[in-house]
C-alpha positions in Angstrom: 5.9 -16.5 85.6 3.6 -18.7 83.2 2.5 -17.7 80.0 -1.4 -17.5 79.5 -2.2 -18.7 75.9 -5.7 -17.4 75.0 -7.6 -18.9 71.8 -10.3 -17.0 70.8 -12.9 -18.5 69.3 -13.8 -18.5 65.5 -16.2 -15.6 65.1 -18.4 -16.6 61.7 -16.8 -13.6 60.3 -13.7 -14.8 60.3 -14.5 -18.5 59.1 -16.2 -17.0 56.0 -13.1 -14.4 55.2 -11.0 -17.5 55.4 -13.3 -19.6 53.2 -13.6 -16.8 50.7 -9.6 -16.7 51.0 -9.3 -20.6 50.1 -12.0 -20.5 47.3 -9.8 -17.2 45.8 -6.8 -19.5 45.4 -8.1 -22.3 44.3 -10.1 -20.3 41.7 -6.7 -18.6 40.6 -5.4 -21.3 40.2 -7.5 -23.5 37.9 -7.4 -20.5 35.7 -3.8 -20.6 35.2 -3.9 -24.2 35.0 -6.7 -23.6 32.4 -4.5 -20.7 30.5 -1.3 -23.0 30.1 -3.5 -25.7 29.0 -5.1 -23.4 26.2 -4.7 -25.0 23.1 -5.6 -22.0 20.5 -4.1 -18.9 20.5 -4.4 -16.1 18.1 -4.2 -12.5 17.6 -4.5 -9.7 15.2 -1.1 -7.3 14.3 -3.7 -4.3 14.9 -7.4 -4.2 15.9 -8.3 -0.9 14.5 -8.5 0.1 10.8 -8.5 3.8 10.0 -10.4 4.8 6.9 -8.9 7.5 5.5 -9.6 10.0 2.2 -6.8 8.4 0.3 -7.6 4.5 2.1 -7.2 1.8 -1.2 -7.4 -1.1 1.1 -5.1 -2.6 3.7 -3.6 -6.0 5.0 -4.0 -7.1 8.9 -1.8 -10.4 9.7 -3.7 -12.7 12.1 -0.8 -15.0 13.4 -1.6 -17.7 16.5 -0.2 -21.0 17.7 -1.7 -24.6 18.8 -0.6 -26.8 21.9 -0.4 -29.9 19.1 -2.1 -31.1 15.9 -4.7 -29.9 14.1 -6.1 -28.0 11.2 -7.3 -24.3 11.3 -10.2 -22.4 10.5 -10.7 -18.5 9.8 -13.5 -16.8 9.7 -14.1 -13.3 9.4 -17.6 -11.7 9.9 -18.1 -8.0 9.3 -21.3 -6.5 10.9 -24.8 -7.5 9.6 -26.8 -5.0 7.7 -30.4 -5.6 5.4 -30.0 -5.7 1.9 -32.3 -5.1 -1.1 -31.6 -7.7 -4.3 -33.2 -6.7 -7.7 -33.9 -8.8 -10.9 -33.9 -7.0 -13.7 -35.5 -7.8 -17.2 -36.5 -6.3 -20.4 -39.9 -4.5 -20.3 -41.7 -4.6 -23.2 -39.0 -6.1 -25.3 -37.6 -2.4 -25.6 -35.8 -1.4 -21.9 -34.3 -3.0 -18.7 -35.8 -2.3 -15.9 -36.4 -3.8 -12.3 -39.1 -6.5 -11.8 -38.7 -7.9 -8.9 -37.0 -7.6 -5.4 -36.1 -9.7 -2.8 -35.3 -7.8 1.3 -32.5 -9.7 3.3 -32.3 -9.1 6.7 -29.3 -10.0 9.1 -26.7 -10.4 6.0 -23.3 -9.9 6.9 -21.7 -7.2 5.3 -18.1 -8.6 4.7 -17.8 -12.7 4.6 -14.4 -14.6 4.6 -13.3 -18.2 4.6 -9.6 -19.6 5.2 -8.1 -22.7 6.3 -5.2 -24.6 6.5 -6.4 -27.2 3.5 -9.3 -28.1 2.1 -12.3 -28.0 4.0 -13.8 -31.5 2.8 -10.9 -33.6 4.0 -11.4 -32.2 7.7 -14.5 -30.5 8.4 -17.7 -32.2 8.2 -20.6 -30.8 6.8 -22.7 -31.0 10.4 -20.1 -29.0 11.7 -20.1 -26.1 9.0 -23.7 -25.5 9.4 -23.6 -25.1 13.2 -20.9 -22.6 13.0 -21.8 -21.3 9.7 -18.5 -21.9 8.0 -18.6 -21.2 3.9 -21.3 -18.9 2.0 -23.5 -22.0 1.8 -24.5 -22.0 5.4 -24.5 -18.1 6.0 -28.3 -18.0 7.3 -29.4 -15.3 4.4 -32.7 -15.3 5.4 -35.8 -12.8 3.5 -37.7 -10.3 5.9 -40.9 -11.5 7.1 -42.7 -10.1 5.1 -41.4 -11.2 2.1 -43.7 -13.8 0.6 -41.7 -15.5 -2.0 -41.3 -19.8 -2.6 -38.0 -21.7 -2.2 -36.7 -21.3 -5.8 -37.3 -17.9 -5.6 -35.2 -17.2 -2.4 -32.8 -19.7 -3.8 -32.4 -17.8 -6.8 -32.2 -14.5 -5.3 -30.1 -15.7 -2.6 -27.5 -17.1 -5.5 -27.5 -13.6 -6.5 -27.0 -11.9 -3.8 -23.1 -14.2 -2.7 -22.5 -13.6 -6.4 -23.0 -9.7 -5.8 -21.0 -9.5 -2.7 -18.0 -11.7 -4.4 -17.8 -9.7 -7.3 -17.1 -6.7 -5.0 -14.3 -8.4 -3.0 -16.7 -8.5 0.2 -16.8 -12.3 0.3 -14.2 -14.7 -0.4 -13.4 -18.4 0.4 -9.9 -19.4 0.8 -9.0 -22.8 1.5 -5.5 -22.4 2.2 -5.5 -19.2 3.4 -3.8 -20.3 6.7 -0.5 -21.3 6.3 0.8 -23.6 8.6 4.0 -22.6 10.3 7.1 -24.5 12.5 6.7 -25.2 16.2 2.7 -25.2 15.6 2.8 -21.6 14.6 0.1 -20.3 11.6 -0.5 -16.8 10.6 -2.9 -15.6 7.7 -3.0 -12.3 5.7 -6.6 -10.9 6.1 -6.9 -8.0 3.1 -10.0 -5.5 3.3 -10.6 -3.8 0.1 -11.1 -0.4 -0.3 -15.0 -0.4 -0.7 -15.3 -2.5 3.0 -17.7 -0.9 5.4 -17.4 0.3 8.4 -17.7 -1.4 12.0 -17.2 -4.0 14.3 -15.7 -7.2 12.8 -15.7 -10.2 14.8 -12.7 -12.5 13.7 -13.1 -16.5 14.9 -10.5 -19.2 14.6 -11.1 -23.1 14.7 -8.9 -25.6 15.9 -10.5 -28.9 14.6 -9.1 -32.3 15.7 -10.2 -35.8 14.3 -14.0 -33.7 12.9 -14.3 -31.3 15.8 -13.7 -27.9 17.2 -11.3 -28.4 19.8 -10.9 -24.9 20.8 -11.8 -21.7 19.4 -10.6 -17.7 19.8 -13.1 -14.8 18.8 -11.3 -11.4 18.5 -13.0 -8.1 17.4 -11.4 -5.8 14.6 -13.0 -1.8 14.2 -13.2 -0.5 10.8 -13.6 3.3 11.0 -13.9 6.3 9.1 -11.2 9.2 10.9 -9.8 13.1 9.6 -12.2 15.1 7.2 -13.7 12.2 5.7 -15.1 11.0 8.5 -16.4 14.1 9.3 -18.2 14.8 5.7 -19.5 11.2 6.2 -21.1 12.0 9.8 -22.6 15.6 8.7 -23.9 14.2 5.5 -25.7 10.7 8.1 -26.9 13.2 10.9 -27.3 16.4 9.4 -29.2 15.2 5.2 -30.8 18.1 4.2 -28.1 20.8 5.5 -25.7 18.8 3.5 -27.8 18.9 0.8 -28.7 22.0 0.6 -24.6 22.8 1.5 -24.1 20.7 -1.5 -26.7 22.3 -3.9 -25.1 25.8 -2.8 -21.5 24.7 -3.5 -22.9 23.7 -6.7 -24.2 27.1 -7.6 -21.6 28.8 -6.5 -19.1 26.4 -8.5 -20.9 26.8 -11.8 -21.1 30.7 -10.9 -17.1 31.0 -10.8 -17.5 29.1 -13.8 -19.1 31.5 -15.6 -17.1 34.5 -14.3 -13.8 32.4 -15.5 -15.2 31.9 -18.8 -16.7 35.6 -19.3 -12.9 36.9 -18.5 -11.1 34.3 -21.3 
């Protein structure tokens, strides 16, 4: 007896599940075409720093590798915050005293610079602007505001990257990237013990022949954990019951004080 063979027609249903279908695969597979072809990649050895009573700092190694050639740029950028700059000068001939103030707005709070060499013999000055590589093209910029000339916020804008190196929060480190075999690098990133607290966002460069070639951005937490963290909350949400907390510990201390020394 004959076989019937019945073809049913393409419903637009199924022509779109199988298009949908095709267009999945293809898409899959450009992007692991597109992740073999990668030619940065880098990584941090933790992305969360604890803050703890007895924190004096700490080291996180950022390590990576390149498909070829090429130097390497770090740069760290720790979360943006306003700041107040004061000039101070001598009042009357007799006392120092603040004369003048200059807002920021937008400045990062923690600033650092590494490469694999020095930044002159590879990365032009065009490109450090637009990606704001080195405290010279960090977009420090007065509130609105402010009505001050262009020395002025020159001047206090010296000041301020003079401030924020002096406390360890900004550094430039030409070779702070150290190149390793089989196109390896890694870099020692070290946050003092007076770094603040929040989202970091780590970048790295890979310039070729005066150009960014490829480039990795990879966030880093600072945060405050255990009792400190707690203090530090209460005291932020809850100002005047920690004051008043403190000015009653105070009493009390200076009571007990007294009791001690009545006794001896």
């Amino acid at each position: 007896m004959p076989i019937a063979v019945v073809r049913r027609p393409w419903s637009p249903l199924r022509l779109l599940g199988l298009i949908a279908a095709v267009v999945g695969a293809l898409w899959a597979g450009a992007m692991a075409v597109r992740a073999v072809e990668q030619p940065l990649v880098a990584d941090l050895s933790k992305h969360l720093v604890a803050i703890t009573t007895g924190f004096a700092g700490t080291d996180v190694l950022l390590f990576g590798a390149t498909d070829g050639p090429g130097d390497v740029v770090l740069v760290v950028r720790g979360p943006e915050q306003p700041v107040m700059v004061r000039k101070k000068d001598k009042v009357a001939g007799l006392i120092w005293a603040n004369t003048e103030s200059v807002a920021f707005e937008g400045v990062p709070s923690f600033y650092k610079v590494a490469a694999s060499r020095d930044f002159a013999d590879f990365l032009p000055e065009g490109l450090r602007e637009r990606h704001r590589i080195g405290t010279d093209n960090l977009d420090l910029r007065p509130e609105q505001d402010e009505d001050i000339t262009p020395a002025e916020h020159a001047a206090f804008r010296e000041a301020l990257v003079r401030l924020k190196t002096e406390a360890g929060l900004y550094l430039e480190k030409e070779d702070g990237v150290r190149m390793l075999a089989n196109r390896l690098f890694r870099s020692e990133l070290y946050f003092p013990s007076n770094v603040p607290t929040g989202t970091y966002m780590v970048e790295v460069y890979l310039v070729r022949e005066g150009e960014v070639v490829s480039a990795e951005i990879t966030p880093l937490v600072i945060s405050k954990v255990g009792i400190g963290a707690e203090i530090f909350h209460f005291a932020y949400n809850q100002s005047v019951l920690y004051g008043m907390a403190a000015i009653a510990l105070a009493v009390f201390a200076g009571w007990l004080a007294g009791v001690i020394y009545r006794k001896t």
